[in-house]
C-alpha positions as CSV (number, residue, x, y, z in Angstrom):
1,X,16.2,0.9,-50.8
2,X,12.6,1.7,-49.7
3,X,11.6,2.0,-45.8
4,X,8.4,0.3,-44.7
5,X,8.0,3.0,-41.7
6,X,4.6,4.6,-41.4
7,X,4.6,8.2,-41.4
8,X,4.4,9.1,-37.3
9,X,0.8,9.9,-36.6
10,X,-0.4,13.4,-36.0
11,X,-2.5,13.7,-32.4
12,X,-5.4,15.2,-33.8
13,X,-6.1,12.4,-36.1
14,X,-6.0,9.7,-33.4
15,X,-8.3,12.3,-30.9
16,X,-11.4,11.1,-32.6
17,X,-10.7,7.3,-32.2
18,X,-9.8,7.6,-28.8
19,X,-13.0,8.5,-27.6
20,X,-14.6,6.5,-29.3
21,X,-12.6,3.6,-27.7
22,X,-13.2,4.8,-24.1
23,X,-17.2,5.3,-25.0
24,X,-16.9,1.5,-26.0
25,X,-14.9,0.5,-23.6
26,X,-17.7,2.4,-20.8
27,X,-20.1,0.7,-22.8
28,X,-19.0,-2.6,-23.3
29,X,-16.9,-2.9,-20.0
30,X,-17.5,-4.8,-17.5
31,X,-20.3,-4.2,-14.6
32,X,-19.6,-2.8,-11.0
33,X,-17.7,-4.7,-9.1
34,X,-18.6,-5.4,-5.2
35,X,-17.0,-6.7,-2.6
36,X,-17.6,-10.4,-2.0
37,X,-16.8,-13.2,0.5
38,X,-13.8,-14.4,-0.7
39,X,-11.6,-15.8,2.1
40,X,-9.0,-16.6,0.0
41,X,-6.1,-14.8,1.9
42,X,-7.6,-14.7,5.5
43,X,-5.3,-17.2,7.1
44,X,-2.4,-15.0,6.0
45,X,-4.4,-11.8,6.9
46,X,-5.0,-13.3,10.7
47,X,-1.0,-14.4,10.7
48,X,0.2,-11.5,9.5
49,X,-2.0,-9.6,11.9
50,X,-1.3,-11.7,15.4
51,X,2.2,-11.5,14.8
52,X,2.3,-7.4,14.4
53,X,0.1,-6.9,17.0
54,X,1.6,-9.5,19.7
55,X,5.1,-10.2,20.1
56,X,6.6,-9.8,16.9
57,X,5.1,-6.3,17.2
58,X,6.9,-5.9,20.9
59,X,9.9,-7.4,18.7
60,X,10.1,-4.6,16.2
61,X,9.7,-2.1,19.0
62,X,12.7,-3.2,21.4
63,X,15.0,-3.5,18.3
64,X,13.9,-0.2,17.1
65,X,14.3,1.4,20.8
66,X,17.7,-0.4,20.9
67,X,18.4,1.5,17.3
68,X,18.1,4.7,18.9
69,X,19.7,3.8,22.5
70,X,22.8,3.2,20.4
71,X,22.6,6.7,18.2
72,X,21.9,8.5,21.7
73,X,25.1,6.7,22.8
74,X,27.5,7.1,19.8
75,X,26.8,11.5,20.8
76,X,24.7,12.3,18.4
77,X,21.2,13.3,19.7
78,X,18.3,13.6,17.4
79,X,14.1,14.0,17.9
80,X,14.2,11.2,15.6
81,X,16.0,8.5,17.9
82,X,13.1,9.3,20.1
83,X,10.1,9.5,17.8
84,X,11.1,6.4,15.8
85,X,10.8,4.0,18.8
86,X,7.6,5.8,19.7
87,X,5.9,6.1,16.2
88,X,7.1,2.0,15.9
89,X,5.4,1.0,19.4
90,X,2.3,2.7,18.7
91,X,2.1,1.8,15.0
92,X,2.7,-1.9,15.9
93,X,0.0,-1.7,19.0
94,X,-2.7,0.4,17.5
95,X,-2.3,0.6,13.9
96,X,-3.6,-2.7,12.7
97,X,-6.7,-2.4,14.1
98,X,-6.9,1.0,12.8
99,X,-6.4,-0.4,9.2
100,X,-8.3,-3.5,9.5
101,X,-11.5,-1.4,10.6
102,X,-10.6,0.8,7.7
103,X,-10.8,-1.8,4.7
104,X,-13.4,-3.7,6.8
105,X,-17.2,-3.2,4.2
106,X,-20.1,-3.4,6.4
107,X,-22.6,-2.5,4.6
């Protein structure tokens, strides 16, 4: 019975094809791309946005304060049950503005 494998090919033989596929690929590739007007996913953007930054925000925070009340109250104190509530409140209030400014192009 014969086998119809190829022989495994050795890595210095397919060194020489693969760059020439990435110079045609540089070459042939498409243009640079910029940043247009799409508004394709802006209502969900603003949605997305109002709710973290008004009360579903405030929401996330109470139930992550509430989180840590009840580890301070089963004994076993941490930084964490602290710092969670904290980093959550101020990550819900100021951090979507921080990103939005961030992936906001003006140019």
């Amino acid at each position: 019975m014969t086998s119809l494998a190829l022989p495994a090919p050795k890595c210095a033989s397919i060194l020489p094809y693969l760059g020439v596929a990435v110079v045609a690929a540089a070459i042939l590739g498409p243009g640079a791309a910029f940043a247009g007007t799409d508004t394709s996913f802006n209502t969900a953007l603003t949605q997305f946005t109002n709710f973290l930054s008004g009360s579903g925000g405030k929401v996330i925070t109470v139930l992550s304060l509430a989180g840590g009340i009840v580890g301070l109250a089963s004994g076993r104190f941490s930084l964490a049950q602290v710092a969670v509530p904290v980093g959550t409140g101020v990550a819900a209030g100021t951090g979507v503005p921080i990103v939005t400014a961030m992936v906001t192009a003006t140019i």
